[in-house]
N, C-alpha and C positions, 0 to 999 in steps of 0.2 A: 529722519527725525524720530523722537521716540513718545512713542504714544503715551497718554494718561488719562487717569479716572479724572472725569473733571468733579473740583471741590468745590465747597460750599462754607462758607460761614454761617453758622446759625446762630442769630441774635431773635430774642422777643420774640418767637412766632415766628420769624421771618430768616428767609434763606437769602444772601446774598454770592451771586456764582465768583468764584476765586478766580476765573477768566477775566471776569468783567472789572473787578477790583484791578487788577495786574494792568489789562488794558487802559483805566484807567490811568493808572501810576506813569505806563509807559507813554503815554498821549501827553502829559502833560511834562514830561521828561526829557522828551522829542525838544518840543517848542522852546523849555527854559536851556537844555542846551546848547542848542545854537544860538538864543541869546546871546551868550556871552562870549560862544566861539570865534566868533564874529567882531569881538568887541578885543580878542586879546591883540596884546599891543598899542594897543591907541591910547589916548589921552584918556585919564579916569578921573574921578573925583573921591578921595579916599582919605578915609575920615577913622581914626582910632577908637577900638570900643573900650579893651580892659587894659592896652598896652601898645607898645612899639610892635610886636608879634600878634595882635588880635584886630585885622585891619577891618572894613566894610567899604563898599563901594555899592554905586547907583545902579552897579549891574546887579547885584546882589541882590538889592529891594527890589527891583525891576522883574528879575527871574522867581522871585518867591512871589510879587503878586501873580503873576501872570500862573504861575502853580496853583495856588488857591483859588483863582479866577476859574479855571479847569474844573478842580475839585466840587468848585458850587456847582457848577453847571450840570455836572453829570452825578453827585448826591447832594444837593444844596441841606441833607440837614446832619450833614458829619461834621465833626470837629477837625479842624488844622493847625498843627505846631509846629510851627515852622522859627528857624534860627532869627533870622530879620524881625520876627513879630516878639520878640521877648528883650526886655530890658540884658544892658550886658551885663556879663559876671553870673560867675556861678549860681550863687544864692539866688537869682532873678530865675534863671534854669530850672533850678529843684524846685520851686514853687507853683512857675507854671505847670511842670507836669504834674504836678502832686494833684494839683487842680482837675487833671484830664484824664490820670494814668488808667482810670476804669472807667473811661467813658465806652460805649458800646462800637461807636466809632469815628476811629481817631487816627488823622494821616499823620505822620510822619517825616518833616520835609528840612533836607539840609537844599534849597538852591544852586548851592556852587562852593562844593569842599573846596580846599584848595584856595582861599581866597590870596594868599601871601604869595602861591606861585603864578595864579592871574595876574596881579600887579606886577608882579616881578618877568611877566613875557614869558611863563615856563608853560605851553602844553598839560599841565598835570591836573585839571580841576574835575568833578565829574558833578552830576545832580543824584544825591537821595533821595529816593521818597517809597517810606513804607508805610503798611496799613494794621492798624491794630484793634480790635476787641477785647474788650474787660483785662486792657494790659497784657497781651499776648497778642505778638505781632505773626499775622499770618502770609500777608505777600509784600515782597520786596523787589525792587528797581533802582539800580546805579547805572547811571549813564554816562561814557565817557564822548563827548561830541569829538572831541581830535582823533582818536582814535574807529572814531563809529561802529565802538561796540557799547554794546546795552546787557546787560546783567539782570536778570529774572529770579526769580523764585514763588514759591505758593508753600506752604506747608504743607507737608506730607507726597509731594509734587518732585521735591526736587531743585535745580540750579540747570540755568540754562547759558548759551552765551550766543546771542547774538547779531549779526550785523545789523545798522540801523535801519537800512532798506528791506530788509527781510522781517523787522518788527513793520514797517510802516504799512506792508502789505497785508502781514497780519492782524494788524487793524482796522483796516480796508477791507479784507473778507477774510474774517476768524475760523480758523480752524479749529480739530479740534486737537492738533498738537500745538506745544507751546511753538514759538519758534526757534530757529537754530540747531544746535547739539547738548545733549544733557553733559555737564562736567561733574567732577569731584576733584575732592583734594588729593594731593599728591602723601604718596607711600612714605616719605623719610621718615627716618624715626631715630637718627643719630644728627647731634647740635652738628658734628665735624662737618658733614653731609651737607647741609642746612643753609638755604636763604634767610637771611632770615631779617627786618625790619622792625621800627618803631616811628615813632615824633617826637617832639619837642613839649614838654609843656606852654603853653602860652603864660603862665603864670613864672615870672622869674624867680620865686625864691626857692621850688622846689628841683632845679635843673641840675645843679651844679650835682648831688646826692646821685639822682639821677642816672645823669650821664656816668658817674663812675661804674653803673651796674651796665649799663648798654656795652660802655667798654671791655665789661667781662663776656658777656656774651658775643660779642664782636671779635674778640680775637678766640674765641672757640667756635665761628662757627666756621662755615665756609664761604661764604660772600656777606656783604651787610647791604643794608637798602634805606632811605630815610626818602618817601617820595611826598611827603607835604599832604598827604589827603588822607583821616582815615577810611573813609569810607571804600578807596581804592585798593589801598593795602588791605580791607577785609575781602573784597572782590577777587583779588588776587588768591589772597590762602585761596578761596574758595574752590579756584578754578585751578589752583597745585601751580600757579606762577612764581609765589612766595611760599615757604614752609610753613613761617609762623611770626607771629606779629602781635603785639605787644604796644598798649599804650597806659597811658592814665590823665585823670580826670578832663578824659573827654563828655560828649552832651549826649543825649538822646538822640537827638536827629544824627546823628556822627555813625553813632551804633546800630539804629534798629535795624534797618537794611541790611546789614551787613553782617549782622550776626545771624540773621535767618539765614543767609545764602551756608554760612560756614557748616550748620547744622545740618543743613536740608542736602550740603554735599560731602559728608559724613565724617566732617572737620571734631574737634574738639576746643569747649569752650570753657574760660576758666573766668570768674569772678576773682579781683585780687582783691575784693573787699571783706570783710567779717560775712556779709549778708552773700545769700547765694545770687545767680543772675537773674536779672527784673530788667527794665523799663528804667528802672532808678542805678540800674549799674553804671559807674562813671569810670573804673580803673579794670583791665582788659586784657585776659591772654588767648591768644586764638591761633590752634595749629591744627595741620593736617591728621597728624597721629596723636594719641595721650604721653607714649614714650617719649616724644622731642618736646611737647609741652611741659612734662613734668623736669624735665632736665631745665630747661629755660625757667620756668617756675623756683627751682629752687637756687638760682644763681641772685632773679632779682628782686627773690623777696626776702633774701637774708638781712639782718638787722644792721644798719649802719652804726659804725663804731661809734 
């Protein structure tokens, strides 16, 4: 395992240990993913938020209280943003966090990415939940329960990966290394080379445009990947499984998590908006090296005829 300085967040006077947050995140990540682990396959009750593509289910609400339920308990006076608790559609999105984005602190919570591959019996969902100050997310947590690996991060700390039993024990009696093995992103730095992935928009009018750029990037690279979670495909760059991955206008809770891991494992991150990245970034390039970013960069942001 590899050792580290343990950090600290310092809000108002006060210090809170970047251990304790992570543990946190991870304690209450544990619980909401076996939630639903448990539940894939069986009869659901599934209800449309913005479309045929933007589904919710009882496991969803169920997995997000029971996160915030966590979150009170062990800082009952943080803020929690979580997917299920915001009206749908975009505009509901940018609102809420506009509301939160520099609160002092602010969790971070997608439930159960992946909702369209749950209903669908696919393995592929995981739980986000980061923690942020004055809009600056400092520790991160992707849980995949099928897989029983768990994804870590702390700013300035690094990316960790691992098994679920080996975080449980670590919460049981903390150490003072994280758990697991430290990763980083993988070396490619040629598209040819290149895993490389996206998503779908959930919004049908922008798809068609779209997909014609994935296409381009798709037949340059060397494999392609479309695994229905972003939060996973950030996970992945992170830890060099994917090269680099690419989405847009996804949420907050989609992103925070998972853009700390990319950083913190010395990934490369690209804003496809005017504004640099924030809290408020909805559109996404994120790869291991800058040279395979920038290649991908300039295929899908050329201007449609």
């Amino acid at each position: 395992m590899d050792h580290h300085e343990k950090g600290t967040c310092r809000v108002q006077n006060s210090s809170i240990s970047l251990d304790t947050l992570l543990s946190t995140a991870a304690g209450a990540a544990l619980q909401a993913g076996r939630m639903f682990s448990v539940r894939l396959g069986t009869a659901l009750e599934i209800r449309e938020k913005t479309s045929l593509s933007d589904v919710v289910t009882e496991v969803d609400k169920a997995a997000e209280a029971a996160i915030r339920a966590w979150i009170e308990k062990h800082h009952p006076n943080h803020q929690v943003l979580g997917e299920e608790g915001v009206e749908p559609g975009r505009e509901a999105a940018a609102k809420a966090l506009f509301e939160l984005a520099d609160e002092p602190h602010l969790w971070l919570v997608d439930p159960l990415d992946g909702t369209t591959n749950f209903v669908s019996g696919m393995p592929l969902s995981v739980v986000s939940i980061a923690y942020a100050s004055h809009g600056k997310v400092q520790t991160a947590c992707i849980y995949d329960p099928y897989r029983h690996e768990m994804f870590l991060a702390a700013r300035g700390q690094g990316v960790y990966l691992a098994e679920d039993t080996a975080v449980e024990a670590w919460l049981e009696q903390p150490q003072k290394e994280f758990p697991g093995r430290r990763v980083t992103v993988s070396a490619t730095t040629e598209l040819r080379r290149a895993v490389v992935a996206t998503g779908m928009p959930v919004r049908i009018a922008p798809r068609l445009e779209r997909t014609k750029r994935v296409a381009e990037v798709a037949v340059e690279a060397k494999s392609f990947r479309a695994l229905g979670a972003a939060a996973l495909h950030l996970a992945y760059v992170a830890v060099g499984r994917i090269d680099a991955f690419w989405e847009f206008d996804l949420n907050v809770w989609d992103l925070a998590a998972g853009t700390l891991m990319v950083e913190e494992a010395g990934g490369t991150l690209i804003s496809l908006e005017a504004n640099p990245h924030s809290l408020h970034t909805r559109d996404i390039l994120v790869a291991g090296k800058s040279a395979l970013a920038e290649q991908i960069y300039n295929i899908i942001q050329k201007p449609f005829d």
